[in-house]
C-alpha positions as CSV (number, residue, x, y, z in Angstrom):
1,X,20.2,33.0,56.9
2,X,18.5,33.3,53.4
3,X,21.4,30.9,51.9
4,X,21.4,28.4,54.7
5,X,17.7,28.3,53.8
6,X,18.0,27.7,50.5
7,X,20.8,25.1,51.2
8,X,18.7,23.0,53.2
9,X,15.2,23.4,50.1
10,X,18.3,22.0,47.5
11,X,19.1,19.4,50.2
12,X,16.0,18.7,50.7
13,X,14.8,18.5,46.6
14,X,17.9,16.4,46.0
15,X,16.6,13.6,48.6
16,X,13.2,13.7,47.4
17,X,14.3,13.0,43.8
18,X,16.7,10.4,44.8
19,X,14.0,8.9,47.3
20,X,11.5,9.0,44.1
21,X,13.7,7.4,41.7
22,X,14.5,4.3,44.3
23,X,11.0,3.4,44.7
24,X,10.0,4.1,40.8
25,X,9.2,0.7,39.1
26,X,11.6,-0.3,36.0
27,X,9.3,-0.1,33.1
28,X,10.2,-2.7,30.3
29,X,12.5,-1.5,27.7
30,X,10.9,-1.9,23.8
31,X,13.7,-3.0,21.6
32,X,13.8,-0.4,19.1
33,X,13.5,-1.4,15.4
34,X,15.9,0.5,13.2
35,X,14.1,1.5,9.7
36,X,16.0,2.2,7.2
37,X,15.6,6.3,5.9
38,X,14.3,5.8,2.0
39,X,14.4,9.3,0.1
40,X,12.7,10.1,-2.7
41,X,15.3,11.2,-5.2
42,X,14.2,12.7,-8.7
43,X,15.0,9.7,-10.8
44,X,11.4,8.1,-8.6
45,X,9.2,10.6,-8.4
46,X,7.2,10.8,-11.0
47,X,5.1,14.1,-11.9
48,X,2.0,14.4,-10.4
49,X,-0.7,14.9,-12.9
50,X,-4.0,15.7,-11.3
51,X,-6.9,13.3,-11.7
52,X,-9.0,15.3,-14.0
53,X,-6.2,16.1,-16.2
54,X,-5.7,12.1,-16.8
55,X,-6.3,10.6,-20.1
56,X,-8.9,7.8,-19.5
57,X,-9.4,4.9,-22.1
58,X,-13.0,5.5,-24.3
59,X,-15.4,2.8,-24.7
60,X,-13.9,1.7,-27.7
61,X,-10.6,1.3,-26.9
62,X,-11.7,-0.8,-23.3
63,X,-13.3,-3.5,-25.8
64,X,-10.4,-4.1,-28.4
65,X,-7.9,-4.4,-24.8
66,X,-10.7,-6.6,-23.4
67,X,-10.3,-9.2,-26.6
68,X,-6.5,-8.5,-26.6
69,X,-6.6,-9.6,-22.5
70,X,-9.1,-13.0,-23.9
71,X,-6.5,-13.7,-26.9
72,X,-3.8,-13.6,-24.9
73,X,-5.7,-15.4,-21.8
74,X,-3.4,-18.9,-21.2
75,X,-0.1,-16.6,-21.4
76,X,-1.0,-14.5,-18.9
77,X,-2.2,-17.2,-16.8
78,X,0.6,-19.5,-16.9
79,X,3.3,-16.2,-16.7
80,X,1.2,-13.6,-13.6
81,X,-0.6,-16.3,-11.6
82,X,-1.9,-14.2,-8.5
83,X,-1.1,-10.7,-10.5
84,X,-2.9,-7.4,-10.9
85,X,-2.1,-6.3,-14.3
86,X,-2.2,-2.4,-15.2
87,X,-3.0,-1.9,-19.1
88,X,-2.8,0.7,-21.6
89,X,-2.9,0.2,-25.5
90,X,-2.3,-3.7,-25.1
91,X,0.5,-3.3,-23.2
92,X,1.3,-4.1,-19.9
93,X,2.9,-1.1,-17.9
94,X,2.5,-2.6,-14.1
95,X,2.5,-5.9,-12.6
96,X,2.3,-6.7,-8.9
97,X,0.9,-9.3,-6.5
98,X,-0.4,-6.8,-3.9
99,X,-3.6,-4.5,-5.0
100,X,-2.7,-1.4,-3.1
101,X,0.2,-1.4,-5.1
102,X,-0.9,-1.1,-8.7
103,X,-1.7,2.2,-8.8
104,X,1.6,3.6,-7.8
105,X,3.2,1.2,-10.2
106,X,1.1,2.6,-13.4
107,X,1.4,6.2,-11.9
108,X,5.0,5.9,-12.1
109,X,5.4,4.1,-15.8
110,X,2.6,6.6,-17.2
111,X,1.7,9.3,-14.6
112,X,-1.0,10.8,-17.6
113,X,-3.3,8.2,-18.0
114,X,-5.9,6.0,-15.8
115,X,-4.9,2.3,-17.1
116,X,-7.4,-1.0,-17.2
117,X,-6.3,-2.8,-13.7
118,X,-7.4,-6.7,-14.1
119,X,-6.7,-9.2,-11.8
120,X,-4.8,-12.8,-13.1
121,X,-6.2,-15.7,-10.9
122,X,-4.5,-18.5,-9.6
123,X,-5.3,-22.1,-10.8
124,X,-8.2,-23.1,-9.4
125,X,-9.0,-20.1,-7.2
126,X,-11.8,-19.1,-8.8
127,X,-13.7,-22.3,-9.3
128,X,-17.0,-21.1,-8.6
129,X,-18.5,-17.5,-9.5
130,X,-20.5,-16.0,-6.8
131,X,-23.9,-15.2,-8.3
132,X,-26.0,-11.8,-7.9
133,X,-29.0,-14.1,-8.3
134,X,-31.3,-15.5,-4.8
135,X,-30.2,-18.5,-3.8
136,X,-34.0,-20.1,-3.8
137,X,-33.8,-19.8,-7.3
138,X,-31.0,-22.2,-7.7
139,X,-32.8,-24.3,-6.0
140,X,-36.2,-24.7,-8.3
């Protein structure tokens, strides 16, 4: 009697699930978007060299790469329009249009140091400077 029983509960489970699958609404399907796997292989990473353990430019040397980046002013303009510009001893170890990216870039060219970032504007996107001054005092 026991297996008749238990027969007739699988019988019974079986139509229920069936019953519950029939009346379950189709959900829309996402498409799925395939990314491709990047690895980091040892020829990319670069060593990781805490912050404190950086060498950071001194006072001195952020004023002679300051005239260096006014000398050479109308090269870089006419060559990285749009650019952000990483720096160390008047060279230029990282270049890329995106902010978020230059510090990864200079990490990976010189992982010890902290380099001078500047930014290379477009023609003409930086007509006017915003002032730190009140505006009712432009207007006296």
């Amino acid at each position: 009697m026991n297996a008749k029983l238990s027969k007739a509960r699988a019988r019974k489970a079986r139509e229920t699930r069936v019953a519950y699958r029939v009346r379950r609404k189709p959900r829309a399907i996402k498409p799925r978007v395939v990314r491709p796997l990047v690895r980091k292989t040892a020829a990319h990473v670069s060593p990781s060299v805490p912050w404190e353990e950086r060498v950071a430019p001194t006072d001195q040397q952020l004023m002679e790469w300051d005239a260096w980046l006014n000398e050479h002013e109308p090269e870089f303009e006419e060559k990285y329009p749009g650019h952000y510009l990483a720096i160390w001893d008047r060279q230029i170890i990282a270049k890329t249009e995106r902010r978020a990216e230059i510090y990864p870039l200079a990490h990976q060219a010189m992982p010890h140091v902290i380099p001078l970032i500047t930014y290379v504007p477009r023609p003409g996107e930086m007509d006017m400077v915003p002032s730190v001054f009140p505006v009712e005092w432009s207007r006296r």
